[in-house]
KEKE-3310 file (N, C-alpha, C; in steps of 0.2 Angstrom, whole numbers, plus 5000, padded with zeros to 4 digits):
npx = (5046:5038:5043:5055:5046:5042:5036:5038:5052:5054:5049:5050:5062:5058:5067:5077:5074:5082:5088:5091:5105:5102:5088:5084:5090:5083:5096:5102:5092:5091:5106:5106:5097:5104:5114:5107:5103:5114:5117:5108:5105:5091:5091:5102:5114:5115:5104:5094:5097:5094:5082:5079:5065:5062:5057:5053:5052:5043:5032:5033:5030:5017:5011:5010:4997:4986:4971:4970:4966:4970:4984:4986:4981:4993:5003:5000:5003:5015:5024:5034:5031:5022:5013:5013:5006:4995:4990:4987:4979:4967:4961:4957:4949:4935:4928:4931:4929:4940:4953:4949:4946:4962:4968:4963:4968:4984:4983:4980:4990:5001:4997:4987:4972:4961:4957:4959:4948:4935:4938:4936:4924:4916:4917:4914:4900:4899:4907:4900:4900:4915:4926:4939:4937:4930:4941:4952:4946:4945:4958:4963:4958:4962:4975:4975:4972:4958:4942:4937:4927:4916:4907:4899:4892:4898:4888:4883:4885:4899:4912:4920:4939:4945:4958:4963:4972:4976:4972:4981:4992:4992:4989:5001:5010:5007:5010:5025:5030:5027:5035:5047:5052:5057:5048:5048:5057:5045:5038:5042:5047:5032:5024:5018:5012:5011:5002:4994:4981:4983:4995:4989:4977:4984:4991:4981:4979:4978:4978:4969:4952:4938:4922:4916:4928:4932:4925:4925:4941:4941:4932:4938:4952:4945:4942:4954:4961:4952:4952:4963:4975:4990:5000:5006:4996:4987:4994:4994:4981:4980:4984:4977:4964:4969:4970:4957:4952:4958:4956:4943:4925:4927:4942:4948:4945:4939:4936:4932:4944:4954:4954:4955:4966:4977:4976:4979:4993:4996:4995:5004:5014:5018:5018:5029:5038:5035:5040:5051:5054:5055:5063:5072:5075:5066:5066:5076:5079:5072:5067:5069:5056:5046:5047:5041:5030:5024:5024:5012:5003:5002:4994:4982:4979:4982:4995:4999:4995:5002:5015:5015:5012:5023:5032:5029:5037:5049:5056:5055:5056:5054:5043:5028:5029:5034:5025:5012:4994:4979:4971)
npy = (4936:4948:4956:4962:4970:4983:4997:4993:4991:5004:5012:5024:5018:5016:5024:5029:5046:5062:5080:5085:5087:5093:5092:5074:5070:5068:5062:5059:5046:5042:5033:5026:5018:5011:5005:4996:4988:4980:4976:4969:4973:4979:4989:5000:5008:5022:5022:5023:5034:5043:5044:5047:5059:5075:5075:5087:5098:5092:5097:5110:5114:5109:5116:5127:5128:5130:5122:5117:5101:5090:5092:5090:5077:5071:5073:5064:5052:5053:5056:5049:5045:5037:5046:5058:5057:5050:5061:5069:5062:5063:5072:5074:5064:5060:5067:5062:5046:5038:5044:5040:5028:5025:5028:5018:5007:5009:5013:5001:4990:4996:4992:5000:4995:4996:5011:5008:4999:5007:5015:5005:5001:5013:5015:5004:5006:5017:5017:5004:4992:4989:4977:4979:4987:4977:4967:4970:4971:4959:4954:4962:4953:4941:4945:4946:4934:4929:4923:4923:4932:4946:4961:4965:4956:4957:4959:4947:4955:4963:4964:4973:4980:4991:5003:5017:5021:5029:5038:5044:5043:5054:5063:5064:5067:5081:5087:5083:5090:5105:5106:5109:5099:5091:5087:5074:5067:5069:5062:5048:5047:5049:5039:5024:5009:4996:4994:4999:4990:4979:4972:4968:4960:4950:4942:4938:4924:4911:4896:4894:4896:4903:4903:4916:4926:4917:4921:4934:4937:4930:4938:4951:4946:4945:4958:4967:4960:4963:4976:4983:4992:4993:4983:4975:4975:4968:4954:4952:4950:4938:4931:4932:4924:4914:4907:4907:4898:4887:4884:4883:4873:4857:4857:4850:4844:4853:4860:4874:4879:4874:4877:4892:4893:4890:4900:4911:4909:4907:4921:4929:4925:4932:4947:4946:4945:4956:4966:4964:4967:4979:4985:4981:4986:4999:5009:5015:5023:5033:5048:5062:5069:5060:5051:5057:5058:5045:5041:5049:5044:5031:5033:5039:5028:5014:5006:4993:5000:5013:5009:5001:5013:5021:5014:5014:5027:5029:5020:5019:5007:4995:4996:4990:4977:4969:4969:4962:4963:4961:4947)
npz = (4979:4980:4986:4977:4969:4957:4963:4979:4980:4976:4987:5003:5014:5031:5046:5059:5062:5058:5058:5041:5029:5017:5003:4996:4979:4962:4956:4966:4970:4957:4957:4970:4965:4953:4961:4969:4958:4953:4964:4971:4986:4995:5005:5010:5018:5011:5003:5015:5022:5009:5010:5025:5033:5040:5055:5061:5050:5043:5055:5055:5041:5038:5050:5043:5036:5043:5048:5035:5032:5025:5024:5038:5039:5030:5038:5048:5041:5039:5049:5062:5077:5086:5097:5091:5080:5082:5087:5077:5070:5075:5077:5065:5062:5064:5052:5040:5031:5027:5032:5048:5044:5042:5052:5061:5056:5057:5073:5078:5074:5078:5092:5099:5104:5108:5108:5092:5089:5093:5082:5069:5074:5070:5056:5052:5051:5042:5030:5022:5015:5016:5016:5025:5038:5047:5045:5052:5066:5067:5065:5079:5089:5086:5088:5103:5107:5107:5104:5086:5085:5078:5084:5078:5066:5048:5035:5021:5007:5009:5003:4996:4995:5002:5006:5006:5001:4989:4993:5002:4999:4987:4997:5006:4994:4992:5004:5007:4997:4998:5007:5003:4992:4980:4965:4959:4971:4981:4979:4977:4990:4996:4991:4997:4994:5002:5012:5031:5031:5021:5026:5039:5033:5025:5036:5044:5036:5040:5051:5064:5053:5055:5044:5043:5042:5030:5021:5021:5018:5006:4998:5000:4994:4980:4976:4978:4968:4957:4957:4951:4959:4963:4959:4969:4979:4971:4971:4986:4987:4978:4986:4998:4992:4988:5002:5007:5000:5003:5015:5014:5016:5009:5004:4997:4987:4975:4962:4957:4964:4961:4948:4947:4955:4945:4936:4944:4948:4933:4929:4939:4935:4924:4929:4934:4923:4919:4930:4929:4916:4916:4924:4917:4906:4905:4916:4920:4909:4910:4912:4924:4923:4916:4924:4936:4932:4927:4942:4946:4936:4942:4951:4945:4933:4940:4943:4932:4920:4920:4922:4908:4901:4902:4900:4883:4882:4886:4883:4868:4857:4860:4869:4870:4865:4874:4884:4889:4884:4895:4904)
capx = (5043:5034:5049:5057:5041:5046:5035:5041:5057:5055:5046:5053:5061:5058:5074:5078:5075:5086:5089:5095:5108:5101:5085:5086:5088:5083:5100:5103:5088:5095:5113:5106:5091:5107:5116:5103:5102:5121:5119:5104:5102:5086:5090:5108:5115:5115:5096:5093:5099:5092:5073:5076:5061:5064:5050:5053:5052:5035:5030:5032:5027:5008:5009:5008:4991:4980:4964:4969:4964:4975:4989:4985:4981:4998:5008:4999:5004:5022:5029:5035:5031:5013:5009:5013:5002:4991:4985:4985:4972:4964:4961:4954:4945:4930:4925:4933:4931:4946:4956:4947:4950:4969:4968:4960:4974:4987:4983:4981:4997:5004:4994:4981:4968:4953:4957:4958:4942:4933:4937:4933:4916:4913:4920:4909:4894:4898:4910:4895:4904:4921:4929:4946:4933:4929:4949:4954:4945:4946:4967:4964:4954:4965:4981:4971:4968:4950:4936:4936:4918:4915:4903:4894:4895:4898:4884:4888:4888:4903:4917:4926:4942:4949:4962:4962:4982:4981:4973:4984:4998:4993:4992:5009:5015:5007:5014:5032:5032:5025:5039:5054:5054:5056:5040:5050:5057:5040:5032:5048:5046:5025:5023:5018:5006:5011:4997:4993:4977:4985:4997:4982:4973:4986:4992:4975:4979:4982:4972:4960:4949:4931:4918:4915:4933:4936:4921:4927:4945:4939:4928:4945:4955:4944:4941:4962:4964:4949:4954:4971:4977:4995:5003:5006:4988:4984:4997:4992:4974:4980:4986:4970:4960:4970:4969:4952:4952:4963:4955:4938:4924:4931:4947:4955:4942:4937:4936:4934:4947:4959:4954:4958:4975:4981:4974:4982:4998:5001:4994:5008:5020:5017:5018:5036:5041:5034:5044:5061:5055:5052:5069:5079:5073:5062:5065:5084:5080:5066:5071:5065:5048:5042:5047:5036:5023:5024:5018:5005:5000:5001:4985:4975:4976:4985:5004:5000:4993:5008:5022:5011:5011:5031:5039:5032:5039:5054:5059:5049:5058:5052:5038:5024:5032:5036:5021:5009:4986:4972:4973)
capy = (4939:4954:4961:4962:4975:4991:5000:4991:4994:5013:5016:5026:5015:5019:5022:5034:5054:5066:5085:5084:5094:5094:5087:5071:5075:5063:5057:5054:5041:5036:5031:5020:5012:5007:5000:4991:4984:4976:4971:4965:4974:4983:4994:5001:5014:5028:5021:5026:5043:5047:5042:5048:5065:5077:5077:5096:5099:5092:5098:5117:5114:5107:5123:5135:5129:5130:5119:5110:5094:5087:5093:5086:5069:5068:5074:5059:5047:5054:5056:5039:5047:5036:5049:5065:5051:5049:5067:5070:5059:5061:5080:5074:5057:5059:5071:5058:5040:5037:5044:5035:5017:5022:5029:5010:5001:5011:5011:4991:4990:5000:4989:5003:4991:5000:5013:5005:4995:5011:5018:5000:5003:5019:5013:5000:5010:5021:5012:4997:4986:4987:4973:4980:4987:4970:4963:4974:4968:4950:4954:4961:4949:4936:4947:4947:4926:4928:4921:4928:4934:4952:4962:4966:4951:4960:4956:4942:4960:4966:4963:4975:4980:5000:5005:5023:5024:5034:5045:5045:5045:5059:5069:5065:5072:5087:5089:5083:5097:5113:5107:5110:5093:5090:5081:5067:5065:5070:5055:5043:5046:5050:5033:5019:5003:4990:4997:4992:4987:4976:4967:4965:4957:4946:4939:4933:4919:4905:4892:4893:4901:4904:4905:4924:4928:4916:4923:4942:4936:4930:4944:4957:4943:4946:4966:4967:4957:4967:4983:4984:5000:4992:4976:4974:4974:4960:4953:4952:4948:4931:4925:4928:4920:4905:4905:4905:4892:4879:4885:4882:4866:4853:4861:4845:4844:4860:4861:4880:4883:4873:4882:4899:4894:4892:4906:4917:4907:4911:4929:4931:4925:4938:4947:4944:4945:4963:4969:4961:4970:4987:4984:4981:4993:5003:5012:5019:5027:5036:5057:5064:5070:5055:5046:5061:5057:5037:5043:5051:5039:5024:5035:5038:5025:5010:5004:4991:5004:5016:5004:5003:5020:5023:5011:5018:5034:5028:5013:5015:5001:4990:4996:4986:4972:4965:4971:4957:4963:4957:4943)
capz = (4973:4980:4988:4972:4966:4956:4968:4984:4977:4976:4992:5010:5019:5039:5049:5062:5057:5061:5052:5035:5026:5009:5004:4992:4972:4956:4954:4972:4968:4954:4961:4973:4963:4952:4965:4970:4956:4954:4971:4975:4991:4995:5010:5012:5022:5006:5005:5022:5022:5008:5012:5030:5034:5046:5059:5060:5044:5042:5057:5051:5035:5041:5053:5040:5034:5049:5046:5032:5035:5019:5027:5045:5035:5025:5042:5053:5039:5037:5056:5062:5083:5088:5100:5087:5073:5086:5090:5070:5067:5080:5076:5058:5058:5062:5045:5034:5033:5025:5038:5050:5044:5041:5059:5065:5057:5063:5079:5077:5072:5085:5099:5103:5103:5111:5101:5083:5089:5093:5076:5064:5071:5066:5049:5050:5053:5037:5025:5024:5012:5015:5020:5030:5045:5050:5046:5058:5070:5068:5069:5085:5092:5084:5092:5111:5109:5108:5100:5081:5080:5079:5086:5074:5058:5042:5029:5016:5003:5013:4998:4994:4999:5000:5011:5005:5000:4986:4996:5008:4993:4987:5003:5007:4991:4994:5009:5003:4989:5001:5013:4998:4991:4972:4962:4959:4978:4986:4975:4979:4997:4998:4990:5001:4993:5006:5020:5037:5031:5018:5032:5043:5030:5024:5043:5045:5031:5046:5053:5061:5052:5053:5039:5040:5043:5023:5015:5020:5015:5000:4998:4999:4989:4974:4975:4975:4960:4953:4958:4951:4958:4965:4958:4976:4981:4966:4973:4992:4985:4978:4994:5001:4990:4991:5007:5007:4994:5005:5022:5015:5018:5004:5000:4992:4979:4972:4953:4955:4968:4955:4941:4948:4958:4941:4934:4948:4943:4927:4931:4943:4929:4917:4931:4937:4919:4917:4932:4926:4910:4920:4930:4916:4899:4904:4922:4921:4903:4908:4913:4930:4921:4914:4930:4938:4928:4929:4948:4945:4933:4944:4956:4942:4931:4940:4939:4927:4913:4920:4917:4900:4898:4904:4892:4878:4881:4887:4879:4862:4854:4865:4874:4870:4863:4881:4889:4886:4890:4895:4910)
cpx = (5041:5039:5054:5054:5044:5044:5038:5048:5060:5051:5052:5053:5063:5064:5071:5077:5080:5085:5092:5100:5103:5094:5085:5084:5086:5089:5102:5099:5090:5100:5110:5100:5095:5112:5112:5103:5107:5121:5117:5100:5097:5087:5098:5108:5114:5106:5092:5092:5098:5081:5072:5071:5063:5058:5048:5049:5045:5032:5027:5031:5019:5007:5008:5004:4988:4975:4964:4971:4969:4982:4992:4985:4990:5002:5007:5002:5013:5029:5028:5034:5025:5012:5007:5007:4996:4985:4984:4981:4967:4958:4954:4949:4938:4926:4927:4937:4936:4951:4955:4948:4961:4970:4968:4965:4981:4990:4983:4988:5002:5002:4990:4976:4962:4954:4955:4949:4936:4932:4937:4926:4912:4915:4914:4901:4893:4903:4906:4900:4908:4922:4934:4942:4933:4936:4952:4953:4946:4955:4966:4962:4959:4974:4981:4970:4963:4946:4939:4929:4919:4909:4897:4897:4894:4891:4886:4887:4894:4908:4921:4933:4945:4951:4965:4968:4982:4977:4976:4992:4999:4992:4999:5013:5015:5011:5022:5034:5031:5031:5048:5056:5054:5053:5044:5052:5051:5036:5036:5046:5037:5021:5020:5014:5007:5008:4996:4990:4979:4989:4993:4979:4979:4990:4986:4973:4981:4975:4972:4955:4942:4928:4918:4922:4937:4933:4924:4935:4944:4934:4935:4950:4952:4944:4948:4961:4959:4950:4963:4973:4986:4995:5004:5000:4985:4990:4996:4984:4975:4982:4980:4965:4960:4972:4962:4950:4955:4960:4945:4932:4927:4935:4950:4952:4938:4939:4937:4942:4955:4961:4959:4965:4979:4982:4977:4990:5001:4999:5000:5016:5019:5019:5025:5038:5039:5039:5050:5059:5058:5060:5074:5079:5072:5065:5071:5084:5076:5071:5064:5058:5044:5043:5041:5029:5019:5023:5011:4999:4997:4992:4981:4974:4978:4993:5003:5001:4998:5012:5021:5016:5020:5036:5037:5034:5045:5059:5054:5052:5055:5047:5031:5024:5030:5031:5014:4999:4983:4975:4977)
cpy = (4947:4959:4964:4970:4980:4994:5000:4992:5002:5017:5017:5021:5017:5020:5029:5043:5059:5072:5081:5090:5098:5088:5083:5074:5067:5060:5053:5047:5036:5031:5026:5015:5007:5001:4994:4986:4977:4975:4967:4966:4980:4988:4993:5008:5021:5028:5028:5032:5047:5048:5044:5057:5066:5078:5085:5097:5098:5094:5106:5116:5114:5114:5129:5134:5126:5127:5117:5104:5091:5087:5090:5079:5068:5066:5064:5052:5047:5052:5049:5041:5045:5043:5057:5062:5051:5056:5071:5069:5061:5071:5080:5070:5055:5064:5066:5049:5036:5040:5038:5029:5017:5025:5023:5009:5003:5010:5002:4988:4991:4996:4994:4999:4993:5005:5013:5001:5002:5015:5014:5001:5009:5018:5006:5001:5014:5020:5007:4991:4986:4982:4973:4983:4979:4966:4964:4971:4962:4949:4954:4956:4942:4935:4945:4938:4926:4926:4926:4928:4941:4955:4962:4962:4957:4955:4952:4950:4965:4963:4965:4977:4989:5000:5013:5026:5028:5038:5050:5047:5053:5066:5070:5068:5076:5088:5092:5091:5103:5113:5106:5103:5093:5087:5076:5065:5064:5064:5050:5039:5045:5043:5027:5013:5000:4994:4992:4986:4980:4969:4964:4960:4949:4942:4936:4927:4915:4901:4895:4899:4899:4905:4912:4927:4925:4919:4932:4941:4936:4933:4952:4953:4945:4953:4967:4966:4960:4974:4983:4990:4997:4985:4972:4970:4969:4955:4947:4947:4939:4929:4926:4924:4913:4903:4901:4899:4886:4878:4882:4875:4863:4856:4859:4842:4847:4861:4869:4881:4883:4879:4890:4900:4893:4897:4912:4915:4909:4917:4934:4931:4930:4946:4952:4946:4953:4969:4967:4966:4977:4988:4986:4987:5000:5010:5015:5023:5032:5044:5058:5067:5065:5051:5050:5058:5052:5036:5042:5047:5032:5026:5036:5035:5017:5010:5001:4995:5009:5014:5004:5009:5021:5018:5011:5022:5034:5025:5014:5009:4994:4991:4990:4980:4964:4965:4968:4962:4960:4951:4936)
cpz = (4975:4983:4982:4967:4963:4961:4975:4984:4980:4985:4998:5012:5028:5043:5054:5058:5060:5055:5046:5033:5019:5008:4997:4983:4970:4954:4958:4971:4964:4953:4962:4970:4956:4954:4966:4966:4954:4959:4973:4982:4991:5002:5012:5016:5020:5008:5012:5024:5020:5009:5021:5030:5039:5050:5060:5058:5044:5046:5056:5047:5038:5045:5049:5035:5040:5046:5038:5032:5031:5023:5037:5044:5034:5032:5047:5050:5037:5043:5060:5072:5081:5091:5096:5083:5077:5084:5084:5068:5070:5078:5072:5057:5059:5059:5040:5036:5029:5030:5045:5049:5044:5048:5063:5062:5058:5071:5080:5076:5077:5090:5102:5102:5104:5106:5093:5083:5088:5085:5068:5067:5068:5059:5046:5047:5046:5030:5024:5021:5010:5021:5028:5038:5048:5049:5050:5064:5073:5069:5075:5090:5093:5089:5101:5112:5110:5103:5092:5078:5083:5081:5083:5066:5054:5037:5023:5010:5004:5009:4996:4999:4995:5005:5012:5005:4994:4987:4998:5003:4993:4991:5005:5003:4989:4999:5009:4998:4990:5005:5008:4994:4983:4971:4963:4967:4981:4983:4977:4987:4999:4995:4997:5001:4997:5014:5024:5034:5028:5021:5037:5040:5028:5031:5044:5040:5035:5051:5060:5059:5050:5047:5036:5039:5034:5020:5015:5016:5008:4995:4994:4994:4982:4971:4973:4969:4953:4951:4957:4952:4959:4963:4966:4979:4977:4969:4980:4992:4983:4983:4999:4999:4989:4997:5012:5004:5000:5013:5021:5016:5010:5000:4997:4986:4978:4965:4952:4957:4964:4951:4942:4952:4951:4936:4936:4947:4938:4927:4933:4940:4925:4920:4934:4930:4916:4922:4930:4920:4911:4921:4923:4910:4898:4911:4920:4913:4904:4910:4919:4927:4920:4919:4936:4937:4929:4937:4948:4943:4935:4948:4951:4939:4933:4940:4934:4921:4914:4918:4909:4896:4898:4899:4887:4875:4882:4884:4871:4859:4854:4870:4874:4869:4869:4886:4888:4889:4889:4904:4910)
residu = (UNK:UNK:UNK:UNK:UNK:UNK:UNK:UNK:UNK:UNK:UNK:UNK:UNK:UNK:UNK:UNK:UNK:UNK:UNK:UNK:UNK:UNK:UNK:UNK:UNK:UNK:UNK:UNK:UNK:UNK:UNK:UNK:UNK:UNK:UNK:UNK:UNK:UNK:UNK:UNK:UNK:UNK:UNK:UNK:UNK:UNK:UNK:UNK:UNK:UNK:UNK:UNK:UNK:UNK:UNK:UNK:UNK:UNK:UNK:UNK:UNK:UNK:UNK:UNK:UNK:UNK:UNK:UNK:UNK:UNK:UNK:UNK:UNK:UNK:UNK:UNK:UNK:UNK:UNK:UNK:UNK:UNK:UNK:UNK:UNK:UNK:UNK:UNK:UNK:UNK:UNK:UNK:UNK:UNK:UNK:UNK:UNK:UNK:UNK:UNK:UNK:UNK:UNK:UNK:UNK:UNK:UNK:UNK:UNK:UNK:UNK:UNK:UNK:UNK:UNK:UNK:UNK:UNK:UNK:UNK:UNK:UNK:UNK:UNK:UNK:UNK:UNK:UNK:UNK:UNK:UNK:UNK:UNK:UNK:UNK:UNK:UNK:UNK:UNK:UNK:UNK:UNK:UNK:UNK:UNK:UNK:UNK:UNK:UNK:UNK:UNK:UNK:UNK:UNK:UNK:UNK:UNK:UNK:UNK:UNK:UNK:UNK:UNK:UNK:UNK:UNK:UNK:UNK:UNK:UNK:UNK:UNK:UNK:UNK:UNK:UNK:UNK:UNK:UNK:UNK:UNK:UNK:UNK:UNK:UNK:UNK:UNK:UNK:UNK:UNK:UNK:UNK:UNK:UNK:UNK:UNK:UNK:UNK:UNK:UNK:UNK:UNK:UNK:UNK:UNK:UNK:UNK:UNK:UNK:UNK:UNK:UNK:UNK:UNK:UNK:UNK:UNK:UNK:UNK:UNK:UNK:UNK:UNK:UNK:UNK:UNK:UNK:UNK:UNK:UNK:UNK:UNK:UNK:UNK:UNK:UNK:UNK:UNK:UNK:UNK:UNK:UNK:UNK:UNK:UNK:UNK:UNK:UNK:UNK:UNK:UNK:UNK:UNK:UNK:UNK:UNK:UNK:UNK:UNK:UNK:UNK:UNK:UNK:UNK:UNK:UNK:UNK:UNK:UNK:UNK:UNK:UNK:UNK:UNK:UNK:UNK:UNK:UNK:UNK:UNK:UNK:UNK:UNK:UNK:UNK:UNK:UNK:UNK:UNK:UNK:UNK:UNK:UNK:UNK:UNK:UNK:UNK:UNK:UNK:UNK:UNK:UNK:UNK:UNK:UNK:UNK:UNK:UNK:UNK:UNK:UNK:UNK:UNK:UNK:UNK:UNK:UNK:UNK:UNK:UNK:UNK:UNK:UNK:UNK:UNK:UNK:UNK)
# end
């Protein structure tokens, strides 16, 4: 299902970089977001090609704003080189605890471990009540075969869940757009909801698990579903909370845990039938502005309320018709 996403759909997928001749247009895009669609495959060789970035390129672009930190950020979260990603971060992260944590799970990811730890507690220390600092850790801990107690417990107020991507979004499509990219391209490729933090969070849905490791789960599982910024991220959020839900003490008779795995159910249905809607109506009528737009729209008000907003401008016949609100 989630692979299916219009977002996850549309996002960069990682390959080798090399020079490019030409950099990708709006039709290009829309070619292969056709194909894809009579075919079924999500990552072809056109794909490939046109979503490859040239580490160059980025690297001179960011060079010709000295000390901006915006542009230091996008570049760390752009170039697929740890040690180039490394010494970006590393430059910037401690003035901004949003870099910081996407630095921690980065490195975690990569297997710098001391590293990553080193900068989930600093995240710890001044994000108080986010979640992903202490997920972080409990990954590595979990990666290393160690105990999952962390240094320092998170407080049972330690709930929510930020991962700081449309930060991080929209540094990237600055970046992309100073370094000759077209808005729609620079949004195409500067896209990216399925975060470390995200992956992190969701691999720690496996026995065994400890109390503080479901209630933090269950903590990020509810903030996602509350914070819809990415269909993805409500997405992800359901499977930690039924996680929690089946990993917790009497998880074979729970009347709430019921109620809410069918509530997340038919949620998910509605869901699935608003992307088919998206796929098939709405997305290939729209014109590279409104699809510009439908960017934009997703960082400041959501995808759901984008997709909303996108097929009524695209599709009016049928825009709200098909697009069912509320929960």
């Amino acid at each position: 299902m989630t692979a299916k996403l219009l977002l996850v759909a549309m996002v960069a997928l990682s390959g080798p970089v090399e020079a490019q001749d030409a950099l990708p247009t709006f039709d290009d895009f829309r070619q292969i977001d056709r194909t894809r669609r009579l075919t079924g495959q999500l990552q072809t060789t056109e794909l490939l090609k046109v979503t490859r970035i040239d580490p160059v390129l980025i690297q001179n672009t960011t060079g010709k704003f000295p000390g901006d930190t915006g542009m230091t950020f996008a570049a760390a979260e752009l170039l697929t080189d740890w040690p180039q990603r490394r010494a970006m971060y590393e430059m910037i992260a401690s003035n901004s605890v949003p870099v910081a944590l996407r630095f921690a799970c980065a490195a975690a990811r990569q297997g710098d471990y001391e590293l990553a730890l080193k900068w989930t507690q600093y995240c710890q220390e001044r994000d108080t009540d986010n979640t992903v600092p202490w997920l972080v850790e409990l990954w590595i801990l979990a990666q290393q075969k160690k105990p999952l107690q962390c240094a320092n417990p998170p407080h049972t107020w330690v709930t929510n869940f930020r991962d700081y991507t449309v930060e991080a979004c929209q540094a990237r499509i600055r970046l992309l757009e100073q370094a000759g990219y077209s808005p729609y391209s620079a949004r195409r490729l500067g896209f990216k909801p399925d975060s470390d933090a995200l992956i992190i969070a969701r691999d720690l849905c496996k026995p065994p698990m400890d109390e503080v490791t479901r209630r933090l789960l269950l903590g990020a599982g509810e903030s996602l579903q509350q914070h819809r910024q990415f269909l993805l991220g409500e997405l992800i959020g359901q499977t930690l909370e039924r996680s929690a839900f089946a990993f917790g003490a009497n998880s074979g008779n729970n009347a709430k845990a019921t109620i809410r795995t069918d509530e997340m159910e038919s949620r998910r249905e509605r869901l699935r039938e608003r992307i088919t809607d998206m796929e098939r109506n709405v997305v290939d009528f729209a014109t590279e502005r409104q699809m510009v737009q439908y960017f934009d729209d997703v960082l400041k008000i959501g995808e759901e309320n984008a997709m909303r907003k996108l097929a009524s401008v695209a599709q009016p016949s049928s825009s709200t018709a098909t697009l069912p609100t509320g929960n």
